[in-house]
C-alpha positions in Angstrom: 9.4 -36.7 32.1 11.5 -34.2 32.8 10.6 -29.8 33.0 11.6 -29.4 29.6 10.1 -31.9 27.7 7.0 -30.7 30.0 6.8 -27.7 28.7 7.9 -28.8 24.7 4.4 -31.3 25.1 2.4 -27.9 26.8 3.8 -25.7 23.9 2.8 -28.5 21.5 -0.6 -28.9 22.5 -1.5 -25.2 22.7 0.3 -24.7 19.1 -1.9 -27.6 17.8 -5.2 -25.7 19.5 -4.5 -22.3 18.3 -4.1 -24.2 14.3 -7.6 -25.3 14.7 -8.9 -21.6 15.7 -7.4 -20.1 12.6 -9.7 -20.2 9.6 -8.8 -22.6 6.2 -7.3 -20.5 3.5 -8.5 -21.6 0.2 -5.5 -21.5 -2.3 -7.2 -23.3 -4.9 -7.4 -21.7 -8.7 -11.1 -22.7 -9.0 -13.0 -19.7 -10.5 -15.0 -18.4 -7.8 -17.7 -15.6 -9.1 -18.8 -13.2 -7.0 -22.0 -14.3 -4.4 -24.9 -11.8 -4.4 -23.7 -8.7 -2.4 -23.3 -8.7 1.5 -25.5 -6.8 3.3 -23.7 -3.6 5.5 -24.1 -2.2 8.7 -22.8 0.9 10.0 -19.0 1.3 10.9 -18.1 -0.4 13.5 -19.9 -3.5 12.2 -18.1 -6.9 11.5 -19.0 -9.6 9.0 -17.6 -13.1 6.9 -16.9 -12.9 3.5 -19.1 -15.1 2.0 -16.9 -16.9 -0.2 -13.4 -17.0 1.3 -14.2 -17.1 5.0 -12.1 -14.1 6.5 -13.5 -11.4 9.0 -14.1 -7.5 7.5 -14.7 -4.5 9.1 -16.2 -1.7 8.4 -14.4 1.1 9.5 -16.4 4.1 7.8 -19.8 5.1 6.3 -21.1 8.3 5.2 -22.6 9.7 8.4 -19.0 10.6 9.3 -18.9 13.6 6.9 -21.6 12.5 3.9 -18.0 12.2 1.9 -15.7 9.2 0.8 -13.2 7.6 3.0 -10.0 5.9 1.0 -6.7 4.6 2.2 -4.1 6.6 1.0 -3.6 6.5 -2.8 0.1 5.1 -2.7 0.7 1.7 -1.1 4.0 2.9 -0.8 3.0 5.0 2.6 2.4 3.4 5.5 -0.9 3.5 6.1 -0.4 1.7 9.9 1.9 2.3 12.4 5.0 0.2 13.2 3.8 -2.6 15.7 0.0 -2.8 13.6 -2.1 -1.0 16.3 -3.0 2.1 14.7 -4.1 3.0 11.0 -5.4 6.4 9.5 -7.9 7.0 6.5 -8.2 10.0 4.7 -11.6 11.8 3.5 -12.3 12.9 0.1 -11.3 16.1 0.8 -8.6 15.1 2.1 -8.9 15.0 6.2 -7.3 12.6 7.8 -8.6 10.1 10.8 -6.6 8.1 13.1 -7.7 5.5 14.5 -6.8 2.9 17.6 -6.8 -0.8 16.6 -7.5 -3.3 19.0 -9.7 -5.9 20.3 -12.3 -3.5 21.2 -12.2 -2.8 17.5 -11.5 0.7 16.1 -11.3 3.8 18.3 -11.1 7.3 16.5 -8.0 8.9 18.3 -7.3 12.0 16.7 -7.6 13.9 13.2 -4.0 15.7 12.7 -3.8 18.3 9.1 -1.5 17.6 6.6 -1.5 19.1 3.0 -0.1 15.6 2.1 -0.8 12.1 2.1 0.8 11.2 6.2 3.2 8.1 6.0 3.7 6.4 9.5 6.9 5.8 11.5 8.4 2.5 10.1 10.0 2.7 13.7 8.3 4.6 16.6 4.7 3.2 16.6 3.6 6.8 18.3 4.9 8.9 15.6 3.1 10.2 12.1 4.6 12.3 9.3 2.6 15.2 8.0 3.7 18.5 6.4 2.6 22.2 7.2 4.1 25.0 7.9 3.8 28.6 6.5 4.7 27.5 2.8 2.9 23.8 3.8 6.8 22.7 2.8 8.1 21.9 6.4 8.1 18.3 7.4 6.5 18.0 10.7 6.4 14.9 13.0 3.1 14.2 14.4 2.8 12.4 18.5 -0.4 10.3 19.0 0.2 10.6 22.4 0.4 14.0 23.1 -1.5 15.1 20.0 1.2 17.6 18.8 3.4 18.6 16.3 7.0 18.9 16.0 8.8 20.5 12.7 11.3 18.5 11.2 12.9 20.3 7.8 11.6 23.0 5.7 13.0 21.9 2.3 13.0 26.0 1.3 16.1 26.2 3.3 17.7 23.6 1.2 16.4 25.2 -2.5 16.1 28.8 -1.9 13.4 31.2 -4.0 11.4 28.5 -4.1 7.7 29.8 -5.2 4.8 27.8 -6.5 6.0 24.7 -5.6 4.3 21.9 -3.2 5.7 18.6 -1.3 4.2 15.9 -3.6 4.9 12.8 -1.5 6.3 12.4 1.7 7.9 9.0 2.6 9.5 6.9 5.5 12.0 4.0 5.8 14.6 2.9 8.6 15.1 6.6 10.0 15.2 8.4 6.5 12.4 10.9 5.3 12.1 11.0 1.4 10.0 13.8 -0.2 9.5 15.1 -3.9 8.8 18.6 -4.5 9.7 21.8 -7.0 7.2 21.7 -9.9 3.8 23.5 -9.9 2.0 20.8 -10.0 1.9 16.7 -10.5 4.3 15.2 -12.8 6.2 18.5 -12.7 8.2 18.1 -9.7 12.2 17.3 -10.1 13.4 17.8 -6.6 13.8 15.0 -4.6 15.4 14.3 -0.5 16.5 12.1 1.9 16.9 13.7 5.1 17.9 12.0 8.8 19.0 13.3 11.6 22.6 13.1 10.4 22.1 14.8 7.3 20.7 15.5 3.9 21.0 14.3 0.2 19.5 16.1 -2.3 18.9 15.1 -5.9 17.8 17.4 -8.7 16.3 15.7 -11.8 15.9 18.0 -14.1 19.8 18.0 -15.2 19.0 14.4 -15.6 16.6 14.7 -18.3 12.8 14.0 -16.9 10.6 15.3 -14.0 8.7 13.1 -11.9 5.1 11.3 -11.8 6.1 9.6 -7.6 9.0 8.6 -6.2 9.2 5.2 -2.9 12.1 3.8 -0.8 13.1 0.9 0.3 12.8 -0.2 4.0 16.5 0.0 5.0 16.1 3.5 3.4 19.1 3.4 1.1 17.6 2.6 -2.0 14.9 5.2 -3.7 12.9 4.6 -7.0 12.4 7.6 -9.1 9.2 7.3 -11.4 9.8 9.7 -14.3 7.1 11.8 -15.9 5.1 9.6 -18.8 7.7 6.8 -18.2 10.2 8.4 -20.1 13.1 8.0 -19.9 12.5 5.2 -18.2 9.4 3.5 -16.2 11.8 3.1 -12.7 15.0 4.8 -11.9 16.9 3.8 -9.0 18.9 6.3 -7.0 21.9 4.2 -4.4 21.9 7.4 -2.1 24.9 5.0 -0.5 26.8 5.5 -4.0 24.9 8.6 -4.8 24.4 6.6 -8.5 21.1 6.6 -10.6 20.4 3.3 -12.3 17.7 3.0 -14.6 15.2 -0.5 -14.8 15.0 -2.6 -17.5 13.8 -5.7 -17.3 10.1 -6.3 -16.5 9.2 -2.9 -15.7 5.4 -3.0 -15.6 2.6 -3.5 -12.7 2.2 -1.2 -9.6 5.3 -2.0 -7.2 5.9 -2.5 -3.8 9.3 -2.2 -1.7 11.1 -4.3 1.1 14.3 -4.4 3.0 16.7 -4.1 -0.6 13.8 -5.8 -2.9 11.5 -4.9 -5.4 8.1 -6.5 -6.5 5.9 -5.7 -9.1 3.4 -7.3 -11.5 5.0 -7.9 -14.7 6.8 -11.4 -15.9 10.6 -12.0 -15.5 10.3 -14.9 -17.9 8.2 -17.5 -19.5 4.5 -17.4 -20.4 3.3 -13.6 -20.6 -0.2 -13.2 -18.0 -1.3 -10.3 -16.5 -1.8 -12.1 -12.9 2.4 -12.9 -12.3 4.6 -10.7 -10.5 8.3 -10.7 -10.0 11.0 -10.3 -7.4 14.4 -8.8 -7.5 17.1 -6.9 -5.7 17.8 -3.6 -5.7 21.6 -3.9 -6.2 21.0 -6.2 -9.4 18.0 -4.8 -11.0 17.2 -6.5 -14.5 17.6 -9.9 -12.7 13.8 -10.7 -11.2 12.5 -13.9 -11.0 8.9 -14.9 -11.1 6.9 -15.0 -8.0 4.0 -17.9 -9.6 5.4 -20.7 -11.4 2.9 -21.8 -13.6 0.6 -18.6 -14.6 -3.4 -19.1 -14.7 -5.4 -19.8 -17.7 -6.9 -18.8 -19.8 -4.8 -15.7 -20.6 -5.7 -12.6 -18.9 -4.5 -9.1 -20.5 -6.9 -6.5 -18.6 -5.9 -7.2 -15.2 -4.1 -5.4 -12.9 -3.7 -4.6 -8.9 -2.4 -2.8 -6.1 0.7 -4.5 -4.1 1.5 -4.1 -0.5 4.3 -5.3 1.5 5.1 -5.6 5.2 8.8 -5.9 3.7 9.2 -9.4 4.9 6.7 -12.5 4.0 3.8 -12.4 1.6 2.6 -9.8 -0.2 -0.8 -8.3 -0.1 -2.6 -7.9 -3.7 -6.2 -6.5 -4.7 -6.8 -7.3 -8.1 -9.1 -5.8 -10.6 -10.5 -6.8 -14.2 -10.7 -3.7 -16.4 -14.2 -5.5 -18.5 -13.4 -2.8 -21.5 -10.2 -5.0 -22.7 -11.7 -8.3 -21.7 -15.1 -8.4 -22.1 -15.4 -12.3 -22.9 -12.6 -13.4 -21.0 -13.9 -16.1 -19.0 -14.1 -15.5 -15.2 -10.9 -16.8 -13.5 -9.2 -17.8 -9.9 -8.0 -14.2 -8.3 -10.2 -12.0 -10.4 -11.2 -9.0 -7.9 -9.7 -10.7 -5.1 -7.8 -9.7 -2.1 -4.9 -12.2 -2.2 -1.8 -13.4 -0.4 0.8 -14.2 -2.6 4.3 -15.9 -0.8 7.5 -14.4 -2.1 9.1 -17.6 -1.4 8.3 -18.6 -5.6 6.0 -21.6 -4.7 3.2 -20.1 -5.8 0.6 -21.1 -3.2 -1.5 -18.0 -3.6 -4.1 -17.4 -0.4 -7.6 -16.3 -1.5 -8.6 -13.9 1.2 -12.0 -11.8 0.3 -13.9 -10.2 -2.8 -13.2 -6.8 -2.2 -16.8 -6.0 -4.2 -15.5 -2.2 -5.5 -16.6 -1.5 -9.0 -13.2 -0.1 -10.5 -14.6 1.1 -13.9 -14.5 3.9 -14.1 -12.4 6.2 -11.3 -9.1 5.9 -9.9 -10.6 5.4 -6.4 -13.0 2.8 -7.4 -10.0 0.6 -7.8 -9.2 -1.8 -4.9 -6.2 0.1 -2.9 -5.0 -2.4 -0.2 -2.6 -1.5 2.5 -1.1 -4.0 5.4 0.3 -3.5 8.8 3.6 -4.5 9.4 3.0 -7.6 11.1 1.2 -8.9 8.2 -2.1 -9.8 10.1 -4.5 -6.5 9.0 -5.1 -5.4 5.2 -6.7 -2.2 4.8 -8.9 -1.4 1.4 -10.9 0.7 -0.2 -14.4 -0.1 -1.5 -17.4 1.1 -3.5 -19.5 -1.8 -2.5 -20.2 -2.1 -5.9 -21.5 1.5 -6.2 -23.9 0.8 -3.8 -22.9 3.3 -0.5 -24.5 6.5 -2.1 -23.2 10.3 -3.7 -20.6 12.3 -1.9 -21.6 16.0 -1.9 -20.4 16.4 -5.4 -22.7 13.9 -6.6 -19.9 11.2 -6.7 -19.9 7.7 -6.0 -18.5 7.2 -2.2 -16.2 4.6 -1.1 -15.6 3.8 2.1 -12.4 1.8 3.8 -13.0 -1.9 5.2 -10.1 -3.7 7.2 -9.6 -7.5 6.4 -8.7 -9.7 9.6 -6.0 -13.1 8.9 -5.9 -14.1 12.5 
């Protein structure tokens, strides 16, 4: 036997060992009902989900501040840093703690301000976005290492006499910065840049005929999707800030979204049977051309479900689903119903069942089940009510705290 074929058996044997230390995904579509609720300890604390098998965290619990702890609201931002060893969470009032990931768990590392929700390098692992400044419009570049802040752009010195105004999203991709801003308030902004080192685009919407409700990019940071005010004109608008065009969606436009390297997903149907658990894939340069990501769709037919979608950009996609009981009452329980899942983007529909996330999403935006993976696609971070079972905030609100979902 020669060196090679040595080390081809050795590599063989230890592949075959480390397959029988990962856990059994269950992809089946057997309706699976939520067991009686888990038992918590305090953050820090680890435990199985009952049903599916994978590892949770707990990564917050009230004695932190007596308030709620959330992922950010967008699964657009990057919520972890670019190699997966460093997430942040942000307190109901908006604070924000970072945190160390690693095998000794997670280690509190810092708690930089921002007046907006940070994004994460999609590059440098060290680096966080934040905003500040005397206005709170300059773009700033937080260092985890050195725990300091470096200003970036201050968007007043591309729109002068602005006044009243706010940065209403602040985004990262492939070396380009994307931020929203000029309205008093949401839904009212119409500004929108992309700024690298090399230079600046700037887009004004209003001429255009809408403001805007949130704008994302995609990862190679060409691509960014204007969502206009009440949908109108249009639900998506995408802006080719290589062609400096605006292209509006038409085709299977529904679902929350999620971006890649020049792709799109979202939860609607491209074709075929109509059910509220499908979503579709398409690129960017050929917009009303999706295909369907599940072949055949579930039954029976579900209307009041919906999710959140994240995407590391390449390889499955991360859902957390949640039944809104108002529209289906009597629906029959179903396979994915207030599930974390892993859904391949590959079309063959073999759909991993990874947890009950157990929040309670009527009513309250941040009851619903916000998930957010790291880029290696081994992490998901959500948000919980535990059933609205952690206690009040100090407003007499119902607390949620974040949890962080192991798949290796």
């Amino acid at each position: 036997m020669t060196a090679i074929e040595q080390i081809q058996l050795a590599r063989a044997a230890l592949d075959q060992a480390l397959a029988l230390l990962q856990p059994v995904r269950i992809t089946d579509r057997v309706a699976r009902p939520k067991p009686a609720l888990p038992a918590l300890g305090p953050a820090g604390s680890q435990f199985t989900d009952p049903t599916f098998g994978s590892r949770i965290t707990r990564i917050t619990d009230a004695t932190i501040s007596g308030g709620s702890w959330r992922v950010p609201s967008n699964t657009h931002l990057a919520a972890w840093n670019a190699d997966g060893t460093a997430f942040y969470v942000l307190g109901g009032g908006g604070e924000v703690r970072l945190y160390q990931w690693g095998a000794g768990g997670a280690r509190l590392i810092g708690s930089p301000y921002s007046q907006v929700e940070p994004c994460f390098s999609r590059t440098a692992p060290d680096v966080l976005y934040t905003n500040g400044g005397a206005h709170a419009r300059t773009i700033r570049a937080y260092s985890l290492p050195a725990g300091t802040f470096a200003d970036l752009l201050d968007v007043d010195t591309l729109v002068p006499g602005l006044d009243g105004t706010y940065l209403g999203g602040l985004l990262h991709a492939a070396g380009a910065l994307v931020v929203f801003f000029g309205g008093a308030g949401a839904d009212q902004h119409h500004y929108v840049v992309r700024w690298t080192p090399g230079g600046v685009k700037l887009l004004d919407t209003l001429p255009l005929g809408y403001r805007l409700h949130s704008v994302s990019v995609d990862l190679y940071g060409r691509y960014v999707l204007l969502y206009p005010t009440n949908a109108k004109p249009y639900q998506v608008i995408v802006w080719d800030t290589q062609t400096n065009t605006t292209t509006p969606m038409t085709v299977a436009t529904s679902g929350h979204d999620a971006l890649g390297f020049g792709m799109l997903i979202n939860a609607d149907v491209a074709s075929g049977p109509w059910d509220a658990a499908q979503w579709c894939i398409r690129k960017l340069s050929n917009l009303d051309h999706p295909t369907n990501l599940i072949p055949e769709v579930l039954t029976p037919k579900a209307i009041g479900l919906a999710d959140h979608t994240s995407w590391p950009g390449t390889g499955p996609i991360f859902s957390g689903t949640y039944r809104n009981q108002a529209v289906e009452p009597e629906r029959p329980w179903r396979a994915w119903d207030d599930e974390i899942l892993r859904i391949p983007t590959d079309g063959t529909g073999v759909v991993e069942r990874l947890a009950h996330h157990r929040s309670d999403s009527t009513p309250g935006f941040w009851n619903q089940p916000i998930v957010n993976a790291d880029p290696t696609g081994r992490f998901v971070l959500f948000t919980s009510n535990w059933e609205k079972t952690l206690g009040l905030d100090p407003k007499g609100q119902v607390r949620q705290d974040v949890f962080l979902l192991e798949l290796t």
